[in-house]
N, C-alpha and C positions, 0 to 999 in steps of 0.2 A: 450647272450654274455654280458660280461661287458662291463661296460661305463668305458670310459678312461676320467683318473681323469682331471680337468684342472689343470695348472698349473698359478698361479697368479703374473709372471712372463713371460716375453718373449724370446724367445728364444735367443735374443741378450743380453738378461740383465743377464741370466744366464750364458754363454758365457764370458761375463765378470767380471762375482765375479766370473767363475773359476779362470779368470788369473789374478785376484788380488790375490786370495785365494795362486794359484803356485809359485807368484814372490815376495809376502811381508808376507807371513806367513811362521810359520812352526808347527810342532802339535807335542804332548808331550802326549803318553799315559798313564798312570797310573792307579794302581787295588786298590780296596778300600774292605775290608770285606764286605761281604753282610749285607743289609740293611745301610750301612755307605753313601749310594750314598745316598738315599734319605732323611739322617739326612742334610748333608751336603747342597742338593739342596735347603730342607727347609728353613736350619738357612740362606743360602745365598738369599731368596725370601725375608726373614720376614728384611733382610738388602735391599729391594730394588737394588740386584742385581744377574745378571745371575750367574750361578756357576762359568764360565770361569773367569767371573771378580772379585767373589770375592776369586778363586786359585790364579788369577793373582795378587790382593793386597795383599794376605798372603805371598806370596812370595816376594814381592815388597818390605814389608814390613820387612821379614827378612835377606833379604838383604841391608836394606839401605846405611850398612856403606860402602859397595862395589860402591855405583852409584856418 
């Protein structure tokens, strides 16, 4: 049999980043050509940031004159 994985997380903790995750987020999917995801992951590591954040400054950014 397999051993079931632990989770490093409590079942409460999880619990509750779902319902932060359901009430203050929302998710935006988009397709990149292949191989483009891991250029992208890259140049956004070698900036010291996740990929989420650095779509979300690209975008940030070209939007500024809207904010």
């Amino acid at each position: 049999m397999a051993e079931e994985k632990k989770s490093r997380y409590t079942a409460a903790q999880k619990k509750s980043a779902e319902k932060y995750i359901e009430e203050k987020l929302e998710e935006i999917k988009f397709r990149v050509p292949k191989g483009q995801k891991a250029v992208i992951k890259s140049y956004a590591e070698s900036q010291g940031k996740s990929v989420n954040q650095f779509i979300l400054d690209c975008i940030n950014a070209a939007m500024k004159d809207l904010q």
